[in-house]
GULOGU-191989 format. One record per residue (C-alpha): residue number from 1; residue in three letters; y, z, x. Coordinates in Angstrom, 1 decimal. Example, Ala and Ser with C-alpha at 12.3 -4.5 7.8 and 13.67 -1.06 7.14 Angstrom:
2
pt k:1; r:ALA; c2:-4.5; c3:7.8; c1:12.3
pt k:2; r:SER; c2:-1.1; c3:7.1; c1:13.7
END
This chain:
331
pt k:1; r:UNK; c2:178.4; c3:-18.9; c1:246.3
pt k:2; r:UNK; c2:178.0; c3:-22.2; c1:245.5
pt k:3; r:UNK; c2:174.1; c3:-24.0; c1:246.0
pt k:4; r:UNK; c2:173.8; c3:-27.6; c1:246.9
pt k:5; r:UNK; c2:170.3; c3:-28.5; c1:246.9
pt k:6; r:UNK; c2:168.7; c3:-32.4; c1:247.0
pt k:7; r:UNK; c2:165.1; c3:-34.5; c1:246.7
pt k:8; r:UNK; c2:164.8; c3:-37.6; c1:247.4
pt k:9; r:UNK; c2:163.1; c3:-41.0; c1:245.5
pt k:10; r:UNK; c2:159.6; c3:-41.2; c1:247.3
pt k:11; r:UNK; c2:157.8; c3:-44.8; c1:247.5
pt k:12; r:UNK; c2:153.5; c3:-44.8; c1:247.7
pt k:13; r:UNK; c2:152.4; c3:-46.9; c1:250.5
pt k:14; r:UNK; c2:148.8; c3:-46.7; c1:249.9
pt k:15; r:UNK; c2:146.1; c3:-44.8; c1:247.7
pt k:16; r:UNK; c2:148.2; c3:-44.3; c1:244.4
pt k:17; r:UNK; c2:147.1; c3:-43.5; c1:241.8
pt k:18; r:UNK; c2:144.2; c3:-42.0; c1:243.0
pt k:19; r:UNK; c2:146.2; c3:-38.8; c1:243.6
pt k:20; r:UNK; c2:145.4; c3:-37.8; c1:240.1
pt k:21; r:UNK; c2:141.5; c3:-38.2; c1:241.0
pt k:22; r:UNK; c2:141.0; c3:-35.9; c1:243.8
pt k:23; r:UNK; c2:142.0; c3:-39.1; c1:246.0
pt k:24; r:UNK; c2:143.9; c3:-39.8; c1:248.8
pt k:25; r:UNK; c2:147.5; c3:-41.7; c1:249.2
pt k:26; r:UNK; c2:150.1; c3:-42.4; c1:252.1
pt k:27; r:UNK; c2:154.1; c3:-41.7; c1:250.8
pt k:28; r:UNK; c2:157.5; c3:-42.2; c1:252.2
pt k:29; r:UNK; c2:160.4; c3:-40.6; c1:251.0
pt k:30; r:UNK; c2:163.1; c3:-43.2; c1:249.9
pt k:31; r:UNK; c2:166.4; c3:-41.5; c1:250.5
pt k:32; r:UNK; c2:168.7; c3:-44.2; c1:249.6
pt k:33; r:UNK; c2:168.6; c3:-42.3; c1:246.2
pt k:34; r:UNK; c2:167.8; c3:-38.5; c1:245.2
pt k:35; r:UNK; c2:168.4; c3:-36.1; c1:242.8
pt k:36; r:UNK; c2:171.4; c3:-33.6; c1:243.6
pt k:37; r:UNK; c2:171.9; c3:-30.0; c1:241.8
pt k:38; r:UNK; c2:174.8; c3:-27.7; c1:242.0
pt k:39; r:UNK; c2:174.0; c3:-23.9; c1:241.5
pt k:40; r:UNK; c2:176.1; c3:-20.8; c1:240.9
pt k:41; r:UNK; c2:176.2; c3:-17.7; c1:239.7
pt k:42; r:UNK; c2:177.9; c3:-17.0; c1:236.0
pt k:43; r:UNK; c2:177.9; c3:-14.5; c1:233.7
pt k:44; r:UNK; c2:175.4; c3:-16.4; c1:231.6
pt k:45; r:UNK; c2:172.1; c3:-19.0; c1:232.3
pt k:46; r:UNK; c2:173.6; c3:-22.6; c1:231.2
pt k:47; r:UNK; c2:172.2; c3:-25.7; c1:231.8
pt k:48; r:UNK; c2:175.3; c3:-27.5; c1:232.1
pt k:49; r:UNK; c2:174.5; c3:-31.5; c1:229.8
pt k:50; r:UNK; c2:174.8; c3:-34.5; c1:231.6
pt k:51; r:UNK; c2:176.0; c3:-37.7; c1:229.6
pt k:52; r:UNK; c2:172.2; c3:-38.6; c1:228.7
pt k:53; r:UNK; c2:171.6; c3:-35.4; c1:227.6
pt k:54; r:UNK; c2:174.5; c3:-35.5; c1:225.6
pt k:55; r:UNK; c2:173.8; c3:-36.2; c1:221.5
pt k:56; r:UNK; c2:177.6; c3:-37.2; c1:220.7
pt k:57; r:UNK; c2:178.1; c3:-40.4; c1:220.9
pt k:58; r:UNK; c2:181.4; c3:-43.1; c1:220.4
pt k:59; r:UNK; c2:179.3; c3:-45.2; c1:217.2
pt k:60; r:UNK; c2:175.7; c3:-46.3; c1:216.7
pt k:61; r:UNK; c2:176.4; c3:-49.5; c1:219.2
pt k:62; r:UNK; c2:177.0; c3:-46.6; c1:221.8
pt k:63; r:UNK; c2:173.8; c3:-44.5; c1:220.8
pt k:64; r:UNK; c2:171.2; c3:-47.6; c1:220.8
pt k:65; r:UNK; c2:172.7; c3:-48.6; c1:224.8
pt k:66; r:UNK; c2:172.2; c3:-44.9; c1:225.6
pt k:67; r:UNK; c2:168.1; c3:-44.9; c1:224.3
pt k:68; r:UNK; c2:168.2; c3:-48.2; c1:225.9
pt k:69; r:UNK; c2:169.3; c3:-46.7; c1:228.9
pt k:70; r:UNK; c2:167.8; c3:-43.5; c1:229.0
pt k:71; r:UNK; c2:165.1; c3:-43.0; c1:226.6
pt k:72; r:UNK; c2:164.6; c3:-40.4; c1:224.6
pt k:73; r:UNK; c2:164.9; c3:-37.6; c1:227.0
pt k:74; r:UNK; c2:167.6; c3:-36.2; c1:229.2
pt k:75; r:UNK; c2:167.1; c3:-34.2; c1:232.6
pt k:76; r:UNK; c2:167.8; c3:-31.0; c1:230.8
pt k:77; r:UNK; c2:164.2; c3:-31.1; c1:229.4
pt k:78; r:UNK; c2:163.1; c3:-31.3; c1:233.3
pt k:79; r:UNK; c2:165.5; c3:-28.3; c1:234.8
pt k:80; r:UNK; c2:163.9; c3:-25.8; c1:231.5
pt k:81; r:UNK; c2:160.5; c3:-26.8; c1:232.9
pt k:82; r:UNK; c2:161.3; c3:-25.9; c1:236.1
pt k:83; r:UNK; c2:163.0; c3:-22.6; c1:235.3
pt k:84; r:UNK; c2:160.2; c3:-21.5; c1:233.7
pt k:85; r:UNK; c2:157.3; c3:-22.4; c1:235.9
pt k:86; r:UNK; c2:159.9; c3:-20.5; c1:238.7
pt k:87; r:UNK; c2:159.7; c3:-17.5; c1:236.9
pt k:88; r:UNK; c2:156.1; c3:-17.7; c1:235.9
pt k:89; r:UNK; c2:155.2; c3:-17.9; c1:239.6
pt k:90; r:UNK; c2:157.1; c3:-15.3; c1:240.8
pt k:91; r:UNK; c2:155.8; c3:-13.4; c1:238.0
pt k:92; r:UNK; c2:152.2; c3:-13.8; c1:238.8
pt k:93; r:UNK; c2:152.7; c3:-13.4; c1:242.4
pt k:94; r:UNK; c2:154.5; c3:-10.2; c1:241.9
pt k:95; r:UNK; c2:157.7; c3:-11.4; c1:243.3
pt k:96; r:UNK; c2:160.8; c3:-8.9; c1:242.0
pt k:97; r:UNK; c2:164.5; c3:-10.1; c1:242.0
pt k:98; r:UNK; c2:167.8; c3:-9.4; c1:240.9
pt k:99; r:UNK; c2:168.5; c3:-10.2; c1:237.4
pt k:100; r:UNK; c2:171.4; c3:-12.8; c1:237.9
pt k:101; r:UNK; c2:172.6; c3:-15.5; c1:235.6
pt k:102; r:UNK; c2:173.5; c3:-19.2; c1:236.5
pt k:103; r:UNK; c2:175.2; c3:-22.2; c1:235.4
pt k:104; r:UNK; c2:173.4; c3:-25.4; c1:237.1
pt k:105; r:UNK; c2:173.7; c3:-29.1; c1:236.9
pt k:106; r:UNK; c2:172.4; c3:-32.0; c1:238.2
pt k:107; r:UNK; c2:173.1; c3:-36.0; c1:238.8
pt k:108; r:UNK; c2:170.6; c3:-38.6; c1:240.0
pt k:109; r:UNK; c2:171.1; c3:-41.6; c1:241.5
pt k:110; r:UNK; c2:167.3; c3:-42.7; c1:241.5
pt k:111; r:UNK; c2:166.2; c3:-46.1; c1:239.3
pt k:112; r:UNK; c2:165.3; c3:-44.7; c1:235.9
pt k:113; r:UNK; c2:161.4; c3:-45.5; c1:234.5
pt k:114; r:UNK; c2:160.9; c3:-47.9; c1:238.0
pt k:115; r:UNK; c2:158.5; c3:-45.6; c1:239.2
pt k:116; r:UNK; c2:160.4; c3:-44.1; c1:242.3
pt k:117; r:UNK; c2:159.7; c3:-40.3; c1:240.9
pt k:118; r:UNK; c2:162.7; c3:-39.4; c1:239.7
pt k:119; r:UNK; c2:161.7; c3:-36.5; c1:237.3
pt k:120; r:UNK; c2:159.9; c3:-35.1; c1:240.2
pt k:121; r:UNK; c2:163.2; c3:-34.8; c1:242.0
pt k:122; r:UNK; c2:165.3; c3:-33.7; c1:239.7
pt k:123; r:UNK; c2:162.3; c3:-30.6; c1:239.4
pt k:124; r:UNK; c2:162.3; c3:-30.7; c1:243.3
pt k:125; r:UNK; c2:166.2; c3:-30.1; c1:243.7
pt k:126; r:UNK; c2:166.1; c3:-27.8; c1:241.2
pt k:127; r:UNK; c2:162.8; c3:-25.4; c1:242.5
pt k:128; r:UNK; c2:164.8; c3:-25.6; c1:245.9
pt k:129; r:UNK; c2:168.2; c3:-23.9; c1:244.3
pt k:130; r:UNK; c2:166.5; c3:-21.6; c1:242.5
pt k:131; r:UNK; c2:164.7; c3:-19.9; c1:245.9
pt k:132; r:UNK; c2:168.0; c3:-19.9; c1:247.4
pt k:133; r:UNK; c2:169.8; c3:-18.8; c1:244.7
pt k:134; r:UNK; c2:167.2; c3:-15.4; c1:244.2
pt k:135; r:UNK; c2:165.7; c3:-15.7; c1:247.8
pt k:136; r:UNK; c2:162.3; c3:-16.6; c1:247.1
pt k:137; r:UNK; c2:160.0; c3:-18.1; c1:249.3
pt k:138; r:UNK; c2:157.2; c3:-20.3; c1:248.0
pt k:139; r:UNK; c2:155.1; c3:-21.9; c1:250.8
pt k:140; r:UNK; c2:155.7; c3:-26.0; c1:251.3
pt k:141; r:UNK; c2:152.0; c3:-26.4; c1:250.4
pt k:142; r:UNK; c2:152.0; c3:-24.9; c1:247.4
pt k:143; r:UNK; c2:155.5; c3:-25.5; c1:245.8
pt k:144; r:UNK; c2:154.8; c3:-29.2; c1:245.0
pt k:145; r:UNK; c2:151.7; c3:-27.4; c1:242.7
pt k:146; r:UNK; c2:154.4; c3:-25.2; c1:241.0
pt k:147; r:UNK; c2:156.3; c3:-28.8; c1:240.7
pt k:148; r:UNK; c2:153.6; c3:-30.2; c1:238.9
pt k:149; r:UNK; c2:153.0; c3:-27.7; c1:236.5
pt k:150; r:UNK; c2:156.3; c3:-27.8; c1:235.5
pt k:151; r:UNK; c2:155.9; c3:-32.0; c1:234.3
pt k:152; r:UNK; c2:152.1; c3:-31.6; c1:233.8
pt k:153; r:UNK; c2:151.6; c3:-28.3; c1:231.8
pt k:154; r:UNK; c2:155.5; c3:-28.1; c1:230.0
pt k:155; r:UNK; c2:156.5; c3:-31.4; c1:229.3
pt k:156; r:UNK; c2:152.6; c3:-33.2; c1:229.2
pt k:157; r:UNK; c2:153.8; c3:-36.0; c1:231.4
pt k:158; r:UNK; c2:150.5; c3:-37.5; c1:232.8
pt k:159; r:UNK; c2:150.7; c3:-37.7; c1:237.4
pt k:160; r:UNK; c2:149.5; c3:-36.1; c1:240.6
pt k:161; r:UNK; c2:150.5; c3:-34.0; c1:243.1
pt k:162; r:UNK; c2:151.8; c3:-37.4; c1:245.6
pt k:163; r:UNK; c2:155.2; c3:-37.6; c1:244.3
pt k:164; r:UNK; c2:155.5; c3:-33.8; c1:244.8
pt k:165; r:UNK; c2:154.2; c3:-33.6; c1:248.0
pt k:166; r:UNK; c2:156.0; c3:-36.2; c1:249.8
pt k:167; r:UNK; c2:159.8; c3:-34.7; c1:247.9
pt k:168; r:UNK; c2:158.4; c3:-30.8; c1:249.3
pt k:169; r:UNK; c2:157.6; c3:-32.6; c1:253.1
pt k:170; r:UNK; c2:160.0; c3:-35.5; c1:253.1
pt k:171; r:UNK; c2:159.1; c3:-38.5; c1:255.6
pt k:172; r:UNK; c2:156.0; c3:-40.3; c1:255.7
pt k:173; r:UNK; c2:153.1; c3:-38.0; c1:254.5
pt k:174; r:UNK; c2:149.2; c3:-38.9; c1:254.7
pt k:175; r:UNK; c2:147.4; c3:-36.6; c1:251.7
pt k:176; r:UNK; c2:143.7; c3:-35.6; c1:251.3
pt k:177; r:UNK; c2:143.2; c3:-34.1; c1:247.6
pt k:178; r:UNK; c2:140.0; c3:-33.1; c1:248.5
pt k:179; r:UNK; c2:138.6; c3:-31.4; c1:245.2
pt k:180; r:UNK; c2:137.0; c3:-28.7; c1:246.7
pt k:181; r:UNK; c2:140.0; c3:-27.7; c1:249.1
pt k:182; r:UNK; c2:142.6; c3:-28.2; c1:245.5
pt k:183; r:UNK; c2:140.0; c3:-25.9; c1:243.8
pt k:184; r:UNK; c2:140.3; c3:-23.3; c1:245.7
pt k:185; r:UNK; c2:143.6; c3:-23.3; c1:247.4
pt k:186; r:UNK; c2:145.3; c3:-25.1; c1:244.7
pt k:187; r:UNK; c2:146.7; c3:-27.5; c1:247.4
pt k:188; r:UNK; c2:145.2; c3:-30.6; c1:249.6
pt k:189; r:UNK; c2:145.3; c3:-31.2; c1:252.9
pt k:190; r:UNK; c2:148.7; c3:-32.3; c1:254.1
pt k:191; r:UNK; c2:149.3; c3:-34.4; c1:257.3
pt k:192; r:UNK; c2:152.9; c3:-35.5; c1:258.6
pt k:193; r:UNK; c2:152.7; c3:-39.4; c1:260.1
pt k:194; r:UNK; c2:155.2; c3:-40.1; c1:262.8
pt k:195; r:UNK; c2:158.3; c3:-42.6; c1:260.6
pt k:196; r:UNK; c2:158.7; c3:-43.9; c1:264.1
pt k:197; r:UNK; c2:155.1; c3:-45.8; c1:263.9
pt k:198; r:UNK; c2:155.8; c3:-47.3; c1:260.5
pt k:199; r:UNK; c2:156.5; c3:-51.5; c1:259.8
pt k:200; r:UNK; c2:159.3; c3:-53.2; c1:258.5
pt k:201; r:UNK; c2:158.9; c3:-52.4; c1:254.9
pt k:202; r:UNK; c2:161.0; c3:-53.0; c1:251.9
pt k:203; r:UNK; c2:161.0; c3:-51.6; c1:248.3
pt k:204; r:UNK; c2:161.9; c3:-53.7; c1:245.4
pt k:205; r:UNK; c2:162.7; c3:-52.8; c1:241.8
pt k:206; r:UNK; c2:163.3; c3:-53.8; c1:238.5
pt k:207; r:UNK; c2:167.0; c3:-54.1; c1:237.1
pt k:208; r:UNK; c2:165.6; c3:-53.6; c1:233.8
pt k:209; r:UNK; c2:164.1; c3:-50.8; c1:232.3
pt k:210; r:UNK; c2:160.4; c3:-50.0; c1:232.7
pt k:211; r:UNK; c2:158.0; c3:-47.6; c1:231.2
pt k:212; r:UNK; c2:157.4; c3:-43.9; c1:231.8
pt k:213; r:UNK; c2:154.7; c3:-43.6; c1:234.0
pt k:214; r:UNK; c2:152.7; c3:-40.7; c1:232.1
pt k:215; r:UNK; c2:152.1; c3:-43.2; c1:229.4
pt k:216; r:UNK; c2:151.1; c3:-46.0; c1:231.8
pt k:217; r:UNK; c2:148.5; c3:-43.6; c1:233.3
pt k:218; r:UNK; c2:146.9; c3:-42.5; c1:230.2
pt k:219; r:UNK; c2:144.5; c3:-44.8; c1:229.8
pt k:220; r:UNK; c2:143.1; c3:-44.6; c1:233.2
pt k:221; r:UNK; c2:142.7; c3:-41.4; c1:232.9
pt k:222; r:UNK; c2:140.8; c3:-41.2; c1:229.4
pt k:223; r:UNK; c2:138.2; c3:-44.2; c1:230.9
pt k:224; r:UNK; c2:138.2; c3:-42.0; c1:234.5
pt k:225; r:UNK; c2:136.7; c3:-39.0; c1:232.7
pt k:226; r:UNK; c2:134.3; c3:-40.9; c1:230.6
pt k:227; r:UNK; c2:133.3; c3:-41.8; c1:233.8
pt k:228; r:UNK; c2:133.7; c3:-45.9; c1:233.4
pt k:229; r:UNK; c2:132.0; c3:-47.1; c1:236.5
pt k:230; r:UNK; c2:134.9; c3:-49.9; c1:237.6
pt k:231; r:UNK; c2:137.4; c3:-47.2; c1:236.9
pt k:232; r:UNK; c2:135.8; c3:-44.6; c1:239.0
pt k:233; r:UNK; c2:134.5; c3:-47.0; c1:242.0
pt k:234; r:UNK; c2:138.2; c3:-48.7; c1:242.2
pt k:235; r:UNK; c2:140.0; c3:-45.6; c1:242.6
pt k:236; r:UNK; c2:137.4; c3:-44.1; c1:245.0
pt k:237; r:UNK; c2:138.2; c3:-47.7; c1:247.1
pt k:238; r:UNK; c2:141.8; c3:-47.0; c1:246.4
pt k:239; r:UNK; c2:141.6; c3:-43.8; c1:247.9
pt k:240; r:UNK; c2:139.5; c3:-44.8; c1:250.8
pt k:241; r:UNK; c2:142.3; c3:-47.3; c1:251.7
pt k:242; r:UNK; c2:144.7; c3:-45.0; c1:252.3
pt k:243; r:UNK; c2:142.5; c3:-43.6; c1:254.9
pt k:244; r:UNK; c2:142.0; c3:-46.6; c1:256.7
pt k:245; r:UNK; c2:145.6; c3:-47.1; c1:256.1
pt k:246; r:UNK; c2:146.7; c3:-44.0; c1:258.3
pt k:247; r:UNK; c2:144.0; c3:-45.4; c1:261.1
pt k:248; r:UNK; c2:145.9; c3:-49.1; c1:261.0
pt k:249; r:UNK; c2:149.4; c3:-46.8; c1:261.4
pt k:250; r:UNK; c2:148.0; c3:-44.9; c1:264.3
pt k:251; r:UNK; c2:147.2; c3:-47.9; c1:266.3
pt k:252; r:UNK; c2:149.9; c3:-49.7; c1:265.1
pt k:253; r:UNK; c2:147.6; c3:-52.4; c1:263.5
pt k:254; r:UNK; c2:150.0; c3:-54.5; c1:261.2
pt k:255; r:UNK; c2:147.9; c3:-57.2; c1:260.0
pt k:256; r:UNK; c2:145.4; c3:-54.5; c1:258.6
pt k:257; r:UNK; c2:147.6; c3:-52.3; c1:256.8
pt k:258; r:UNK; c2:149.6; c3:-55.8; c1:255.6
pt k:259; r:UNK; c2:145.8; c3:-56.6; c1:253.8
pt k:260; r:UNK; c2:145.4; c3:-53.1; c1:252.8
pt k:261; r:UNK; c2:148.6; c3:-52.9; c1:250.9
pt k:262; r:UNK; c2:147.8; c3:-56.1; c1:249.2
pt k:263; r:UNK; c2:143.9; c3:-55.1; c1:248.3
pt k:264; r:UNK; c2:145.6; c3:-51.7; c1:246.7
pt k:265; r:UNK; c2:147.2; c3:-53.9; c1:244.2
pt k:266; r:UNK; c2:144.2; c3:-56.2; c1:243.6
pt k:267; r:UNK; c2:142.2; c3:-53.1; c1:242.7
pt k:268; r:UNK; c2:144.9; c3:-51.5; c1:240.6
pt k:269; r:UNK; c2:145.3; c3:-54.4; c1:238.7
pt k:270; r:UNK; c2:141.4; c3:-54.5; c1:237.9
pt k:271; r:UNK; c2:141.6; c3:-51.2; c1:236.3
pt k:272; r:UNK; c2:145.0; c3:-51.0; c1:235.0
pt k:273; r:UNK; c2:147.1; c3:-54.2; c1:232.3
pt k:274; r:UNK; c2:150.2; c3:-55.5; c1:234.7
pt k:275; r:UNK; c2:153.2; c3:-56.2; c1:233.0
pt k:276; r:UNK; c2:154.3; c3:-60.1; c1:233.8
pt k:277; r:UNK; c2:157.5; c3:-58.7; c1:234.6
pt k:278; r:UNK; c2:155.5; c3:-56.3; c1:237.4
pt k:279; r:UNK; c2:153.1; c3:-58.4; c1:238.6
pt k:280; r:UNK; c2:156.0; c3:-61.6; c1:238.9
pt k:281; r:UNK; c2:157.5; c3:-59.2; c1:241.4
pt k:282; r:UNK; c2:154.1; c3:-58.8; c1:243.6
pt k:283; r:UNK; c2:153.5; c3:-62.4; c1:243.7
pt k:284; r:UNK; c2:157.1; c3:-63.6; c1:244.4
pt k:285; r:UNK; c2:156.9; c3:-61.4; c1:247.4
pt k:286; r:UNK; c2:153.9; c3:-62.6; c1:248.5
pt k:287; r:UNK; c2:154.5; c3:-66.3; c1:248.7
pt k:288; r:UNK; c2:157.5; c3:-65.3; c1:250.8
pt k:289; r:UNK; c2:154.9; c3:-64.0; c1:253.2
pt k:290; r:UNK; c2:155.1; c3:-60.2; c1:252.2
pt k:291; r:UNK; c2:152.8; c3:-57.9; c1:251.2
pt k:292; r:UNK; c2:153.0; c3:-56.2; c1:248.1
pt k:293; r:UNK; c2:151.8; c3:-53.3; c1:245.9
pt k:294; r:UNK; c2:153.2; c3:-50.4; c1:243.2
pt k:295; r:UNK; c2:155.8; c3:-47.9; c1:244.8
pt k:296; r:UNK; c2:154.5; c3:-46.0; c1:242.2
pt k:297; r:UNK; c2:153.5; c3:-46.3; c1:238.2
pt k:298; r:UNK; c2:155.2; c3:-49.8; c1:238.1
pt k:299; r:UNK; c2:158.4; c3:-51.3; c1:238.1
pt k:300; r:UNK; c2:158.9; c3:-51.5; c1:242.0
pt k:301; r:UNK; c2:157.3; c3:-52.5; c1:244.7
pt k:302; r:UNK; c2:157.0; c3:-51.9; c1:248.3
pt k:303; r:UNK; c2:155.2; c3:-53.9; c1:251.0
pt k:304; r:UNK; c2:155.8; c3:-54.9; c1:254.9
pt k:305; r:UNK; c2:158.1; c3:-58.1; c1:255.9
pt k:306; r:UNK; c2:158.1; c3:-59.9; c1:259.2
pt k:307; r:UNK; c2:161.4; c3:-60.1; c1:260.3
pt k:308; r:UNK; c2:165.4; c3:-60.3; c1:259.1
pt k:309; r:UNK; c2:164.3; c3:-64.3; c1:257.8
pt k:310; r:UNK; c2:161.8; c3:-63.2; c1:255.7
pt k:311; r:UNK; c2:163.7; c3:-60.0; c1:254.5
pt k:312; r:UNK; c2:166.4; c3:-62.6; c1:253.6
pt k:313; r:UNK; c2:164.1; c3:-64.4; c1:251.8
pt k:314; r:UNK; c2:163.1; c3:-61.7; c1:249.3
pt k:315; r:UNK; c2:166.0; c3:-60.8; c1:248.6
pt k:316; r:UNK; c2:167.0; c3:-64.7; c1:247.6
pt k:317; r:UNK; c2:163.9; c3:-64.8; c1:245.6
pt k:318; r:UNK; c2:163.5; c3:-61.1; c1:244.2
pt k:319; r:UNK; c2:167.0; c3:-61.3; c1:242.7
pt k:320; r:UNK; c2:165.4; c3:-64.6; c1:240.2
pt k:321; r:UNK; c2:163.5; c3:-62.0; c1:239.1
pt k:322; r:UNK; c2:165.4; c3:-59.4; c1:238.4
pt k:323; r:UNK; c2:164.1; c3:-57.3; c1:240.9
pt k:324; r:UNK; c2:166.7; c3:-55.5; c1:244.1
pt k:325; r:UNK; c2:165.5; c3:-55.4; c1:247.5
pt k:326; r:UNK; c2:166.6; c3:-52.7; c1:249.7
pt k:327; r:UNK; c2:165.4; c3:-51.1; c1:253.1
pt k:328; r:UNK; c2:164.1; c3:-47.6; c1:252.4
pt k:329; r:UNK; c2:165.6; c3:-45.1; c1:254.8
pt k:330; r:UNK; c2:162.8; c3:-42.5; c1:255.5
pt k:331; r:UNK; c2:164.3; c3:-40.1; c1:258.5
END
């Protein structure tokens, strides 16, 4: 039997990154790209390399283009992660199964280091063959907590539960991380928001390599425990926003989740260095009439457009700056 198993790139429309501080955030999931694994049973466990996991390469020419293009780390790194935090939670929840090997590989076609949570989804895909493969259920609410562990505890990578959320639900997802509730249930509260009621929105991203988010994040999060007062009352804004922001979806009020979206950046950016190359991308869109704000840890954007002109528009202007425009297709 062979296991096809998928997760899909996930965009924040509002709140991030206060998802790492008890916050709240509105996703989408984005699935003009995902991550894709292939499961099946073998005599033996392999992890079957992908070309950047790969260390052989045609000269040094070849080997520099690959760091360029990959970084230092493959997906393989990602799929031991989640193997283990698998077996660790069926472990502690007393979950038996039958001892059989696999071979498993996987392919992406998500935007590398763009912030469109592509490690999540290669973790994501993964979790999901590995229930079917052994029959193990883990609830929706709690498998993006077993996701996180995997980048958080294994691999040290610095994020919240919002990228795993959305890739477990799929959609458009409004999320409470109410400490209290993620204290003791080890999840937050988890509401679905009709795709139907969303804008016209786009998504943006660097051609060219970016940064991986854990590192972008660290700082934040060093000044956020020290308890830095402009750190700690712009992400408690940030997080309040995506509140309001799910009240403006409701009753379909535009022009207020257009300003909100916008006001998400200006407070990010307060708390947080913008790369020119990031923040060129939020004020190109803007003067074309667009809102604009991180899809994630930087390196794409994602905002609401007026109509097929304007849409036209950023992609005329976006492209200057190295940056593709695309439709994200939620459903």
């Amino acid at each position: 039997m062979i296991i096809e198993s998928r997760a899909y790139a996930r965009a924040g429309l509002l709140g991030n990154p206060s998802d790492g501080y008890f916050g709240k955030t509105i996703s989408i999931s984005v699935r003009n790209f995902g991550a894709h694994v292939t499961l099946y049973e073998s005599p033996e466990l392999r992890i079957e390399p992908q070309q950047q996991d790969t260390n052989i390469y045609k000269n040094i020419y070849d080997l520099v283009e690959s760091v360029a293009l990959h970084g230092y780390y493959g997906g393989d790194r990602l799929i031991k992660a989640a193997i283990k935090k698998f077996f660790e939670y069926c472990q502690s929840n007393n979950i038996r199964f039958e001892n059989r090997n696999f071979s498993i590989r996987y392919h992406s076609t998500i935007p590398r280091q763009v912030g469109l949570a592509g490690s999540s989804a290669i973790i994501t895909a993964t979790m999901r063959a590995l229930m079917k493969f052994y029959t193990v259920d883990i609830p929706n609410e709690i498998l993006p907590s077993v996701i996180l562990s995997a980048e958080r505890d294994e691999l040290g990578i610095s994020a919240g539960l919002q990228d795993r959320v959305i890739q477990v639900y799929e959609g458009c997802v409004y999320m409470d991380f109410n400490k209290e509730i993620i204290k003791k249930k080890n999840h937050g509260i988890y509401e679905r928001i009709d795709t139907n009621l969303l804008p016209n929105l786009y998504i943006a991203y660097n051609i060219e390599l970016g940064k991986e988010s854990g590192r972008v994040l660290s700082d934040v999060r060093i000044r956020y425990e020290k308890g830095e007062k402009l750190v700690v009352e712009s992400l408690a804004r940030i997080a309040q926003i995506a509140q309001e922001g799910k009240k403006a979806i409701l009753e379909g009020n535009i022009n207020r989740l257009n300003d909100l979206i916008n006001e998400n950046f200006d407070l990010r950016s307060k708390i947080m260095n913008i790369s020119e190359q990031n923040r060129r991308m939020v004020e190109t869109a803007r003067k074309c009439g667009a809102s604009a704000k991180f899809a994630g840890s930087g390196g794409s954007i994602i905002g609401i457009y007026r109509d097929t002109e304007m849409l036209d528009h950023l992609i005329i202007e976006l492209k200057r700056v190295n940056a593709r425009v695309i439709k994200p297709f939620i459903i």
